[in-house]
Every structure is written in C-alpha cells, then in structure tokens.
C-alpha positions as CSV (number, residue, x, y, z in Angstrom):
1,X,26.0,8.9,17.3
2,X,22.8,7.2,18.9
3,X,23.0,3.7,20.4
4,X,21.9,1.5,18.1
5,X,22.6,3.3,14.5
6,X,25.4,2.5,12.3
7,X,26.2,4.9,9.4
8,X,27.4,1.9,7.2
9,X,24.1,0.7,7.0
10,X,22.3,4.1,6.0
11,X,18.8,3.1,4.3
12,X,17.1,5.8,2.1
13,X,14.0,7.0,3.1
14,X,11.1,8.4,0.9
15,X,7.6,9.5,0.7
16,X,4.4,8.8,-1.8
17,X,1.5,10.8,-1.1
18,X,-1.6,8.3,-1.7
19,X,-4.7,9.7,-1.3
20,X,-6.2,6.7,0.4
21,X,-9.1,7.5,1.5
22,X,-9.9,9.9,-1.4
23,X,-9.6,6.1,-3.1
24,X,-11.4,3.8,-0.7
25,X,-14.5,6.5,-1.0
26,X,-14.4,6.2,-4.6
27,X,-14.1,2.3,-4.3
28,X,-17.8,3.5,-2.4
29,X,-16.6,2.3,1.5
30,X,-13.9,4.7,3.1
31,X,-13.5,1.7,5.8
32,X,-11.2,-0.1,3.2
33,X,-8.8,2.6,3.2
34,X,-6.7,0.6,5.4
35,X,-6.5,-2.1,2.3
36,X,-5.7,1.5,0.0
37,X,-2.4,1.5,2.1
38,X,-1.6,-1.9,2.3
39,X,-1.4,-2.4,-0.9
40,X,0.5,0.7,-1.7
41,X,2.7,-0.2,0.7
42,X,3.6,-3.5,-0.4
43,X,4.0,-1.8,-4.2
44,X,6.7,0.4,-2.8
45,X,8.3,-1.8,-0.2
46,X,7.5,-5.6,-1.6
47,X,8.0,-6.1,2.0
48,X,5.4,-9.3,1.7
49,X,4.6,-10.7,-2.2
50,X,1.4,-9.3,-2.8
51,X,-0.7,-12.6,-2.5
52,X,0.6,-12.7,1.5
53,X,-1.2,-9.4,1.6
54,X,-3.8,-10.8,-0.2
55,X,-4.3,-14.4,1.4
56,X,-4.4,-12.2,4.4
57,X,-7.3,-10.2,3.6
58,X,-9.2,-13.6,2.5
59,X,-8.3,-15.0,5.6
60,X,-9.3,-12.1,8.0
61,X,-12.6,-11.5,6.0
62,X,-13.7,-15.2,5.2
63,X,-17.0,-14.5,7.6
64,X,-17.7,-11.8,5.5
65,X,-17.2,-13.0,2.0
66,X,-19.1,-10.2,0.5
67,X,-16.8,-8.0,1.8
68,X,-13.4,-10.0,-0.4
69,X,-14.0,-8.6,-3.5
70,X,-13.7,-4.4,-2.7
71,X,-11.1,-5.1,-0.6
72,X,-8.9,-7.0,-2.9
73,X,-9.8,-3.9,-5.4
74,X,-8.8,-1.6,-2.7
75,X,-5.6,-3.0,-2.4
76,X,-5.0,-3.0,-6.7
77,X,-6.1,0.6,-6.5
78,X,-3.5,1.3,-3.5
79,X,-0.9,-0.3,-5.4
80,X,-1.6,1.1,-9.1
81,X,-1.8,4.8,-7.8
82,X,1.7,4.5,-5.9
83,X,3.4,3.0,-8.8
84,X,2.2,5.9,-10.8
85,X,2.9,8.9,-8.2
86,X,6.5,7.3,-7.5
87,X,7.0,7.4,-11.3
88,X,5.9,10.8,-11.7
89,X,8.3,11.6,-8.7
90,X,11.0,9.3,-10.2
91,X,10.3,11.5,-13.5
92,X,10.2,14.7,-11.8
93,X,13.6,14.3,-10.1
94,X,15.8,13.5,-13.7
C-alpha cells in the first residue's frame, strides 16, 4: 500500500457533472463560472457554510459592488443545479 493511505479510513469519491459555464453564460458573464463551481461545490461538500462562501465573494468584490449581485446568483445557480443532477443520479442508482 502507498505511504501515507490507510484502508480504514476509505472516503467515497463521486462526480456531478455541472455545466458551469453553460450557467455563468446564461447568468450573461462566463467569467463567474468560477462562482458556478463554488457554489456547487460547497452544495455537495458543505466543506464551508454557504455564507463563508458568500462573505467571501463580498469581501473579494467590495471594489466592485456592481459586480456582488451576479455573483451571489452564480453561486445559487451552482448550487441549485448540483442538488438536482446528484438527485437525478441518487434516483438513477435505486
């Protein structure tokens, strides 16, 4: 076995197809497809609550307040469109 891998502690690994930037150019700006991810990403992980994610965004964009509003609807539309493909999946696999 490699160094550094322990089968007790076996995580299970899976993949969503999101189609982020299919997303972010519907949103009208395929630049936020970055935001698309995160916030699938945190829907599927909940690595971070979603307002870290969020306060982060604020925070990185607060020169360019304009900007706040599509990319906090980026992230909703990241997030909504995981939950459903992983519950399609979920139902595809009973």
């Amino acid at each position: 076995m490699p160094f550094g891998f322990c089968r007790k502690n076996v995580t299970v690994v899976g993949s969503v197809g999101v189609p982020f930037t299919e997303i972010a150019r519907d949103l009208g700006k395929v630049v936020v497809k970055n935001v698309v991810a995160l916030g699938a990403l945190q829907e599927l992980t909940n690595i971070f609550p979603k307002e870290t994610f969020l306060a982060a965004i604020r925070q990185a964009l607060q020169d360019k307040c304009a900007m706040i509003p599509l990319n906090e609807e980026a992230f909703a539309w990241g997030a909504s469109t995981a939950r459903a493909i992983a519950a399609q999946g979920a139902a595809a696999a009973r």
